[in-house]
N, C-alpha and C positions, 0 to 999 in steps of 0.2 A: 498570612500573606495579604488578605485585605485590608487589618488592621494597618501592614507598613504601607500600604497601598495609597489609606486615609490619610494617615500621617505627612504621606509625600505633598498630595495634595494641598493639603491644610497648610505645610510651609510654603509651597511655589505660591496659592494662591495672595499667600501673607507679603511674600516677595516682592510679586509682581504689583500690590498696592501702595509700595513703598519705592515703588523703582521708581518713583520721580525725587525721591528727597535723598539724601544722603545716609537715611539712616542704616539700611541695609549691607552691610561690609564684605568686605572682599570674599574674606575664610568663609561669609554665612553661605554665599551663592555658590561657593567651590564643596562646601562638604552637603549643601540640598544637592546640586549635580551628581557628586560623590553617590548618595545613597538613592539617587531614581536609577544609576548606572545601574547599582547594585541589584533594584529592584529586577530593571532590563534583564540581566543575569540568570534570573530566576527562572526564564520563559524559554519554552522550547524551541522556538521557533531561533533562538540565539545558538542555541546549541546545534541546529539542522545549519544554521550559516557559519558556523568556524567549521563544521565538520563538510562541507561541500568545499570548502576554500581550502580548506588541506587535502583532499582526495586532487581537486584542481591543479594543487602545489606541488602535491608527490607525481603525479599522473603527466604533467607537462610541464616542468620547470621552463622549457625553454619560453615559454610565452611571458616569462618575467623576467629574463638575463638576456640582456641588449646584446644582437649581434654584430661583429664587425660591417663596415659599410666600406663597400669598391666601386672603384668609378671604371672606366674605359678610358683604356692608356695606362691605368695604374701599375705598379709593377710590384707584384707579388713580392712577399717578404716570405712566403714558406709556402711549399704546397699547399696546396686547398682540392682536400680530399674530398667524396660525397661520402658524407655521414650514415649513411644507410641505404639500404635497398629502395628503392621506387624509381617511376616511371616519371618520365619530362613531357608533356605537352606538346608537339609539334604545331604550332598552330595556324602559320598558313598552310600547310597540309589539309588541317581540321576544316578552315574557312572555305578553301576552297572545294572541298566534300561537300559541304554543308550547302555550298552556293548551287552546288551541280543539283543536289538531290531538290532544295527548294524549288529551281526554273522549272521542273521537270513537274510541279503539283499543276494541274491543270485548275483555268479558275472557275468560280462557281458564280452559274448566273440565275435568279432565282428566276422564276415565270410564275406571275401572279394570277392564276386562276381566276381569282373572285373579282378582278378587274374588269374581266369579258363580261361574269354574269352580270354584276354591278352597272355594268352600260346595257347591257340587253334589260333588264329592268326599269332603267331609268327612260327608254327609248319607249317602252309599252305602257310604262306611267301618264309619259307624256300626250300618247296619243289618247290614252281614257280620258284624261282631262279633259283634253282638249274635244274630243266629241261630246261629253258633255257638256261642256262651256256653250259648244256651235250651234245645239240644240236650242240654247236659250236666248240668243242673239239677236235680234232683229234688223232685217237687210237695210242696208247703209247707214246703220251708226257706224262712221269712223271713229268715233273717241273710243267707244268698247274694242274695235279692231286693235288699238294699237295695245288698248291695256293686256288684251290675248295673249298679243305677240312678247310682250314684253314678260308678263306670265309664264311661256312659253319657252323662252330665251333662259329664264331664270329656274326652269326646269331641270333642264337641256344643260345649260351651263354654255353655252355658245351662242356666237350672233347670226341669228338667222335675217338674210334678205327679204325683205318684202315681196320678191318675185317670189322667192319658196316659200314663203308663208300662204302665197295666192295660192299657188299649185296644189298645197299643202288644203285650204280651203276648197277647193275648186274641186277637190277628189275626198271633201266632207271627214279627211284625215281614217281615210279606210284603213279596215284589217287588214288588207291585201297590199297598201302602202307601205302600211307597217312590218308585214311580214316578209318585204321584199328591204326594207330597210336591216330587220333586222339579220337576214339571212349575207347581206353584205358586208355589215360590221362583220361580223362573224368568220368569216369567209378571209381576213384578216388576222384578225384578232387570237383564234385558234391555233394558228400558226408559232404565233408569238413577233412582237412587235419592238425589236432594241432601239433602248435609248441613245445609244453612242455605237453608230456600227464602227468605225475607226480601231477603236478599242478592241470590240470583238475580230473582228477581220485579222488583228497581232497575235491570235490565240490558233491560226488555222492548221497552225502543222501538227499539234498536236491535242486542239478539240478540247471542248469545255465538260462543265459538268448542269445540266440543268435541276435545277431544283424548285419541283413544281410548289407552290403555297395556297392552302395551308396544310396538305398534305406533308408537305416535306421529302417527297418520293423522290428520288436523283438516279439520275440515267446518266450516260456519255454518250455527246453528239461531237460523231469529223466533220462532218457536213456544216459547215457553217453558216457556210453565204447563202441557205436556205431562210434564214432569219432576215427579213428587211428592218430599215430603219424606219420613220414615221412617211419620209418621203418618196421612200421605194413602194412603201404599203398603197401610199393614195396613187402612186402610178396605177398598180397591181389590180388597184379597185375594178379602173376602166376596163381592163382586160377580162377582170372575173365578171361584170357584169354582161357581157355578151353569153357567157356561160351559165350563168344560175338566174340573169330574167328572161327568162323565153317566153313565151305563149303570151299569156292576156298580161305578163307580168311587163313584155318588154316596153310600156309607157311610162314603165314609172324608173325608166332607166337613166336616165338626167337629173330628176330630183334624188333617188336615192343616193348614187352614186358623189355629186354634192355635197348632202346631209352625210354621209358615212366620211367625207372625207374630213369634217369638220370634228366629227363624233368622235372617231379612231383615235388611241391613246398609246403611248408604250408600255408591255407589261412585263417585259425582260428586260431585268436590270441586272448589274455586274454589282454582286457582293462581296466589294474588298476587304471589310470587315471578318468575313467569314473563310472567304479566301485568303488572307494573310493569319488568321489562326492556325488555318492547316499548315500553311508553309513555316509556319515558327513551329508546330507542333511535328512536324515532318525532319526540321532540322534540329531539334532539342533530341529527336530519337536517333540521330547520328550519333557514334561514340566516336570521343576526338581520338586522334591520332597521335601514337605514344610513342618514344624511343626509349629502351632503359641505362640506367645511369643504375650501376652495380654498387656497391658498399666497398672504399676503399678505391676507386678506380678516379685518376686525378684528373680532376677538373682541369689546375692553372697549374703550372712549375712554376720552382722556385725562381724567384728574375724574369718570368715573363712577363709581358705586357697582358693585361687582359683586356680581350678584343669584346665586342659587342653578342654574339654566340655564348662563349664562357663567362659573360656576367647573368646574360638568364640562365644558364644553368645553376647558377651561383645561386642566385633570387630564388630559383624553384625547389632548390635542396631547403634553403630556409625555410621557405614556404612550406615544404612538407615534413619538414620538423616540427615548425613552429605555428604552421596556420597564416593566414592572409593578413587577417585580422585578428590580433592575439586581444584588445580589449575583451570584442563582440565572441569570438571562440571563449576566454574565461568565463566569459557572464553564459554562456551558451551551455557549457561543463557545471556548471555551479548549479544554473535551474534544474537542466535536466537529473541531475544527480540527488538534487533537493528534490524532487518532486520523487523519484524510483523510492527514498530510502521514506520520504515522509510516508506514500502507501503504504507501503511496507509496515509503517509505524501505525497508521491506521487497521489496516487489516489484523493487525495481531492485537492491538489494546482493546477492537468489539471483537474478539473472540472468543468465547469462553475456556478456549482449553490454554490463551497463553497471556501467565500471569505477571504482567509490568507493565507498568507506564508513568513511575512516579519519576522525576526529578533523577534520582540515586541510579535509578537503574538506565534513565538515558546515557547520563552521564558516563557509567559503564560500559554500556554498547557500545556508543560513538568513542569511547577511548582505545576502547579494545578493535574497531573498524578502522582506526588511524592508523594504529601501532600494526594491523595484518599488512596495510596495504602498504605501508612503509617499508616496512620486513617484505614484502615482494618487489618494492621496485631497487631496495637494495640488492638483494638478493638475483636479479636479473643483470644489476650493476656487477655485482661482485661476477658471475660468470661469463660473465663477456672478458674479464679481467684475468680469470683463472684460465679458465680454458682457450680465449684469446690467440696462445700460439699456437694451439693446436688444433688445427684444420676438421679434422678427421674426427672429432670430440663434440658431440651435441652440448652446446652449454645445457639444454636441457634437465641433464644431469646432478647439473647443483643446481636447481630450480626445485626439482623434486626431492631433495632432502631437506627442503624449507620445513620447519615446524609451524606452517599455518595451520594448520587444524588443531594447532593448541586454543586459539580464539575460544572458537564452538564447542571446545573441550569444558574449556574454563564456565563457559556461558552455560552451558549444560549439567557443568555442578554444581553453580549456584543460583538459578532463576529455572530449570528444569528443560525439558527437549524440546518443546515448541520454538519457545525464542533460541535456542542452538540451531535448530532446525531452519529456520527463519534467516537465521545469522551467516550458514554455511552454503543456503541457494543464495545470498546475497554478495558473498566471498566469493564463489566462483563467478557470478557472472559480470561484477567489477572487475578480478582476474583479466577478464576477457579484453577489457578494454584498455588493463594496465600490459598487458605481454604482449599488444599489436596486433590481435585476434586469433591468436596460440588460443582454439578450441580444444586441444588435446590437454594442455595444463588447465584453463577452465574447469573442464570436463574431472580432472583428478583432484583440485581442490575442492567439489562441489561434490564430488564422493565421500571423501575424507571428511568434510566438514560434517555431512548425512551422519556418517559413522560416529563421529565423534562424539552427536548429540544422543547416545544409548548413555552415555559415561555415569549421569543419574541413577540409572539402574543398578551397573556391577560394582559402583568405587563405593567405598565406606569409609576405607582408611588410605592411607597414604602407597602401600604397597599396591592398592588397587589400582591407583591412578598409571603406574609404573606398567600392571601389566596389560591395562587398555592400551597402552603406547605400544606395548608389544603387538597384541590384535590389531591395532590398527596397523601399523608398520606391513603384517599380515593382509590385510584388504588391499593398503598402497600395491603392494606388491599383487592384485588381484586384479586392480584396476590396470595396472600398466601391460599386463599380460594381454586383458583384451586389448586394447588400443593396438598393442603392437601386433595385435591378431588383423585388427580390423584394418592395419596398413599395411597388412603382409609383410611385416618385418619383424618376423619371430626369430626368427634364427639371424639376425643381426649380431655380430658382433659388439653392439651396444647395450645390447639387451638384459645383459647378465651385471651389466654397469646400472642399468634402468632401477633392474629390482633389487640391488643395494643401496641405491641412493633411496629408494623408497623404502625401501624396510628400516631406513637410520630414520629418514624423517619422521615416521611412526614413534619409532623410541624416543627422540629429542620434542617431540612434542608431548610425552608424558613426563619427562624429566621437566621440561620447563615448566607445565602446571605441580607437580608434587612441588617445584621448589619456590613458586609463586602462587600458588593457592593461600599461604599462611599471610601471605602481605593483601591480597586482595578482601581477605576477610577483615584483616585491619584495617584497611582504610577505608572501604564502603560499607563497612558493617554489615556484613551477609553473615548469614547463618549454614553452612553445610551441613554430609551428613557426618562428614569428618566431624567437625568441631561438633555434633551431636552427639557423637560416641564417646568423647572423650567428656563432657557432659551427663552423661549416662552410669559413668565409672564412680561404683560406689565408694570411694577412696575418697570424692569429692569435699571437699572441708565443709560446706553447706551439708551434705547429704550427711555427713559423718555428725555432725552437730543435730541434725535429727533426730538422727537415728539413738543417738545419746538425752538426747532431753527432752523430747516428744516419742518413746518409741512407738506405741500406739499411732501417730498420725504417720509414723515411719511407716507401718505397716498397712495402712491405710492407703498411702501413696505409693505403696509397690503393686497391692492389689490392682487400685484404679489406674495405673500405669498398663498393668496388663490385659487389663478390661476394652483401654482406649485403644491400644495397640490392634487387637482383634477386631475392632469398630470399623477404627482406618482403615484396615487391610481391605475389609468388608467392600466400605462404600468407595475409596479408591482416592484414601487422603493420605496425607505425608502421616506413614504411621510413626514412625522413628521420631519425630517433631512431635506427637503428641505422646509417646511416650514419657519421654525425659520431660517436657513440660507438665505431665502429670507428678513427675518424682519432684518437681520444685513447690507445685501450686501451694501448697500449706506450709511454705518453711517459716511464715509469720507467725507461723502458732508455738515457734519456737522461745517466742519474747512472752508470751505468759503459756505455757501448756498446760497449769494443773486448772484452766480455766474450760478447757473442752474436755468430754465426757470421755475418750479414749485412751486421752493420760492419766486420769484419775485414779483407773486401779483398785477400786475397793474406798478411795480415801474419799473426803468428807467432800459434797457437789458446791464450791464457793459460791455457784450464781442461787441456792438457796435463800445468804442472806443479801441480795442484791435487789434493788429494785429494777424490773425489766428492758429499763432505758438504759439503766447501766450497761445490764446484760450484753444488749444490744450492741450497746458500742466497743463495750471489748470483742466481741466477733467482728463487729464491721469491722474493725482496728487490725487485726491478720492480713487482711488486703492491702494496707497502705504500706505496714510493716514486713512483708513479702516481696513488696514492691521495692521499697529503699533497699532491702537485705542483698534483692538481685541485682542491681543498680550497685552498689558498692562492691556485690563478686565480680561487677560485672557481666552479667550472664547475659546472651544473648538478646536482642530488641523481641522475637516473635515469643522467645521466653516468657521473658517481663511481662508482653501484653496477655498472654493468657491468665495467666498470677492476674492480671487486675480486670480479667474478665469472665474468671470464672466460676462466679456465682452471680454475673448479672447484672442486676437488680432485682434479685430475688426478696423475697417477702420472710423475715424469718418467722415464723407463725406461732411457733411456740412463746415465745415471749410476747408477741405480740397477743394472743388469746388473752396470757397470761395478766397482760397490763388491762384489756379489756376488762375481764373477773374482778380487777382490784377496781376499777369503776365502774362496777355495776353491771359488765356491756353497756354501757355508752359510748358507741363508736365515736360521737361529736366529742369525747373529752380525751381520745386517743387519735395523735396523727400514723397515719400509716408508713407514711414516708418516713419518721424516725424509725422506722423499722424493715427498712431496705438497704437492700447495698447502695451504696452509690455506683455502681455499673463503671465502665461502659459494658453493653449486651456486648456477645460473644459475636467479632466480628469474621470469623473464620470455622471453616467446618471442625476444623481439632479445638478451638476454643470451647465450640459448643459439644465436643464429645466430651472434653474435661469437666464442664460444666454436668453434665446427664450425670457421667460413670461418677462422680464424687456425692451428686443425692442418692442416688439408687445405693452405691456401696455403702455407705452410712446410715441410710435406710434400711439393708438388710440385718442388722444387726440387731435387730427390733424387733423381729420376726423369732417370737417362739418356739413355731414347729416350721420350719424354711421348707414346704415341700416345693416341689417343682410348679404347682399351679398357685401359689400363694407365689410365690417369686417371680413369674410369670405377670399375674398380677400388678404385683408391686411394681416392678420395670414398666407396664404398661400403661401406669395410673401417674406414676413420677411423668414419666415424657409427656403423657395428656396435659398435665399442670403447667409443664415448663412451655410447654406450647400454646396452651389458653393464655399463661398469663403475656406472651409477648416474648418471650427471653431468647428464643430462636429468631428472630425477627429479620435480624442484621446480618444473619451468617447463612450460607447457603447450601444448609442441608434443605433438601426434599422430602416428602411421605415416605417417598421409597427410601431413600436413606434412614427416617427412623424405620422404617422398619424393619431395615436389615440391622442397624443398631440393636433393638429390642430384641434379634435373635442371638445375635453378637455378644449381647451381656448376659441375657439368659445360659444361653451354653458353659459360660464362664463361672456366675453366680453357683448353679448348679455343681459344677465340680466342683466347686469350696463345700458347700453347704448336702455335699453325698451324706442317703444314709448309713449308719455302719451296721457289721453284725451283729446283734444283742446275745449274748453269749448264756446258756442255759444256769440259771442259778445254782444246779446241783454241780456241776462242772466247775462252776468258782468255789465252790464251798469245798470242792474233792481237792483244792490245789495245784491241780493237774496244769492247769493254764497260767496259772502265775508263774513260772518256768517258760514260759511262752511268752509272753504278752508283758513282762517287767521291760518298765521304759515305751511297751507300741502303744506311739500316737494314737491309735484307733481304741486301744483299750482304756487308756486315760480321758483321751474322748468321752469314751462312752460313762465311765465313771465319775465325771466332771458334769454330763448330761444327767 
């Protein structure tokens, strides 16, 4: 893929330096396009946009089939029926709800706290200053006076008269001025001071909201007119200061009273801002005002005019068939839907229990998510059709003898129960949005599909598949019972309808995979455990050609078959897949077998007169020649790749020692690497059991006296090797996994390698036993021993 990647490249760029001259032709720019399409193709992200754009197409055809258009006046050419169930809009109804509940939010006027303190600060600032400034003055500099006052002013923020400033002077700007000043702002200010009483005055019948800052604390005031505006305030002044300067204070009741008028600020202000949030957020929670429009119930008759009323109801049935906006609704269906299936896709590729994410297997999913969701919106098409006349008849019915859950079936026989599992909560809960939010069919497809992803487990052969259909049919009928429990419609007279249309769809969903299983493995090239079994059958013209001209590696590879088999089970790998892959891994030893020691038999060892490179290469030569052999039967892709992975890049040692001895040991005049496989390492857990079980097995053969802890050993010392040297590397067995292996092959080893009874030499010599024992295994054994 990078290579055509470069390649692409290398031409556009070549293109584009030439795109000012002529030399570049038409065919050249059409087949570079041609093959970057192709490249595009290759990407997943192509494959998540044709498969959202068909879920979109099946899911809403109408937002792509232009509907008729009607004016007012027009005169119907046929009824014009409402196409479905929903509700119409009322909407001055709506409006005027909406208008009633808004006047009715009372407004919010904030009261700035920090305003008051802000000025009572700025008033006690000014007078510290300013007694300090007075301190250092000397009597009748006018020019220092005025810069005071001006100092003062810009304190203050206001223009103060030269009479006040005297006064101001004249009483040395005392604490008791100031604290009579500030005691009248205050006296105001606390109150709360509006900027616009007009405004507020049109809120009295039903009262505001104040919201003190920066607290934010909000209370409801009826009382309104208790709030003055700036010029009610400085009335109010004159009034409070006969009240709060009495005693030694009442002299400084002119100047204060002055300065405070001057001082005084608004700190109630109306926030329309915050106020017109609430009232759109008060009218947003009105729910508009519906009338329903039934399914089948005529809009316009034939020949009539259609008036201004029946053209929006007209608009609104489209409208809720087809959306407002069918652009922005498509691209709306297309994301949303792109983004549920792409996590989806995410979540199960970093997961270790669910095995796919190449190209082939997208391919598959999204073919097989087309074709469910097709076959459901047909399938809701067709019952509206059949059942149609009659009333009284849940199209329901024929919805639930759909064979959807053949999908997750399928998916579950060839990629395993995660991704079915995965496949089947994704089926039901698109369901949901293709049936119009029918939760009960949801709800049954996303059972069925659960159910369906065990199928890995109990199918092996084709019968099997037949009667998962059955059990499942079985559950169908499980699931409907409750529903119909949980809508108190059990004794429905529909219900006995229910649970045959579900126990068919059970059955039609194993008959459609037993009869599409064999096409799906043709065309994606999966591997089952179908197509494993029939693989397995010693009949096999491969196997049978073995077993004829290599029988020794025959037997060899039935052993290690049963070695891996027990491995798998063990640590929880596809054991069936490593068996049969064990019964192929050496069918290359078929193209010379009197060259390995297991066919030889007694007869003369050819790699005697061989020099050790040779050697070499006719063993490494069984991998490549295993390799084409499988490839010409045929035999499956995870076949194939074990056959070229399982030895490695193993070291063959023997020869190589061998060629060392003939140089002296001089490692520097022997390479290492002609005396390796060419690998690849063992990229799967069965690769690498096929790889163990075939040194250990060939290994024990070697063993003199095979007792239990010499075998023991040996299986121990093999796995240490293959693990130092790297050759586990790439495939994802763990410790724990060998070391369930190493008991796994022990157990096995052991039973071959029993010892037998040794029979008393007087007892053979009496005869006695040979009437016994003529032809037993164990006694030629032992006589062979």
């Amino acid at each position: 893929m990078e290579k055509s990647e470069k390649e692409i490249k290398k031409k556009t760029s070549r293109i584009s330096r030439l795109g000012g001259t002529k030399k570049a032709s038409l065919k050249g720019l059409i087949n570079n396009a041609g093959k970057y399409f192709l490249f595009l193709l290759q990407g997943k992200f192509f494959i998540l946009f044709l498969l959202c754009l068909f879920i979109t197409l099946v899911n809403t055809p109408s937002l792509f089939i232009p509907s008729p258009t009607y004016r007012i006046g027009e005169v119907a050419q046929f009824d014009i029926k409402a196409p479905q169930n929903f509700l119409i809009e009322d909407k001055p109804a709506t409006d005027l709800k909406r208008q009633e509940v808004g006047a009715s939010v009372l407004s919010v006027y904030d009261f700035n706290e920090k305003t008051g303190a802000d000025l009572q600060q700025k008033i006690r600032l000014g007078f510290l200053i300013m007694r300090e400034d007075f301190g250092k003055q000397t009597a009748g500099q006018e020019g220092e006076k005025k810069e005071t006052l001006k100092k003062f002013e810009k304190i203050w923020g206001i223009e103060i008269s030269s009479e006040e400033f005297d006064a101001l002077t004249k009483n040395r700007f005392s604490e008791a001025l100031e604290n009579s000043l500030v005691q009248m702002v205050q006296s105001v200010m606390t109150i709360g001071v509006v900027n616009n009483k007009l405004d507020l005055m049109n809120q009295q019948r039903k009262g505001i909201i104040i919201r003190k800052l920066p607290s934010k604390l909000e209370f409801q005031i009826q009382q309104i007119e208790r709030f003055p505006d700036l010029d009610e305030a400085r009335d109010r002044l004159e009034k409070r200061a006969i009240y709060i300067l009495v005693g030694k204070q009442r002299v400084f009741r002119p100047l204060a009273v002055s300065l405070a008028k001057k001082l005084i600020l608004p700190n109630l202000y109306l926030n329309k801002t915050e106020t017109d949030n609430r009232v759109q957020k008060v009218m947003q929670e009105i729910r508009p005002v519906y009338f329903q429009l039934k399914k089948g119930d005529i809009i316009v008759r034939e020949g009539e005019k259609i008036n201004e009323t029946q053209l929006d109801k007209i608009l609104m049935s489209s409208q809720a068939k087809k959306g407002a906006n069918a652009p922005m609704t498509s691209l709306g269906l297309a994301l949303i839907w792109g983004l549920f299936i792409y996590m989806v896709y995410l979540a199960s590729i970093r997961s270790p229990l669910v095995l796919f994410g190449n190209l082939r297997d997208l391919i598959f999913l999204a073919s097989l998510l087309a074709v469910s969701f097709l076959g459901i919106r047909i399938g809701d098409d067709m019952a509206q059709i059949l059942v149609g006349g009659f009333p009284k008849i849940n199209p329901q019915i024929v919805l639930l003898a759909m064979p959807i859950a053949a999908a997750p079936m399928m998916i579950s026989l060839v990629l395993g129960p995660m991704p079915a599992l995965l496949f089947g909560l994704v089926q039901g809960f698109l369901a949901l949005l293709f049936l119009e939010g029918n939760a009960e069919l949801a709800v049954y497809f996303a059972v069925a599909g659960l159910w369906s992803s065990l199928t890995w487990r109990t199918c092996h052969n084709r019968w099997d598949l037949i009667r998962m259909g059955f059990s499942l049919g079985l559950i169908n009928m499980v699931a409907i019972l409750a529903l119909q429990m949980m809508h108190g419609r059990l004794f429905n007279l529909e219900t006995p309808l229910y649970f045959f249309s579900g126990f068919l769809g059970g059955i039609v969903a194993g008959i459609v995979v037993t009869g599409f299983s064999p096409l799906i493995e043709k065309i994606f090239g999966y591997t089952t455990a179908m197509k494993l079994l029939e693989r397995a059958n010693m009949d096999q013209p491969l196997l049978r050609e073995l077993m004829v001209q290599a029988p020794g590696t025959y037997h060899h590879s039935i052993i290690v078959g049963n070695m891996v088999e027990a491995a798998a089970e063990a640590i929880g790998a596809n054991a069936l897949l490593a068996r049969v892959s064990a019964y192929y891994h050496d069918i290359g030893k078929i193209q010379k077998p009197i060259y390995f020691i297991e066919n030889q038999m007694g007869c003369e060892n050819k790699h005697e007169k061989l020099a050790p490179s040779m050697s070499s290469l006719i063993l490494i030569a069984h991998i490549k020649d295993g390799v084409e052999m499988a490839l010409q039967q045929k035999l499956e892709t995870p076949i194939v790749e074990i056959i070229s992975q399982h030895h490695g890049t193993g070291l063959i040692s023997f020869f190589y020692q061998k060629a060392l001895d003939l140089k002296g040991g001089d490692v520097n005049q022997v390479s290492m690497e002609d005396f390796r496989y060419p690998g690849p390492k063992p990229q799967t857990r069965e690769a690498g059991l096929v790889l163990l079980a075939d040194s250990i097995e060939a290994a024990s053969r070697t063993l003199i006296d095979p007792t239990p802890g010499r075998i023991q050993g040996l299986i121990q010392r093999i796995i240490q090797n293959a693990f130092s040297d790297g050759q586990l590397d790439e495939c994802d067995l763990t410790l724990k996994d060998l070391s369930l292996i190493s008991a796994s092959f022990n157990k096995i080893l052991n039973g071959i390698f029993h010892h037998r009874i040794e029979y008393p030499e007087s007892i053979i010599r009496s005869g006695n036993i040979r009437k016994k024992t003529n032809g037993d295994p164990d006694k030629q054994s032992t006589e062979s021993d």
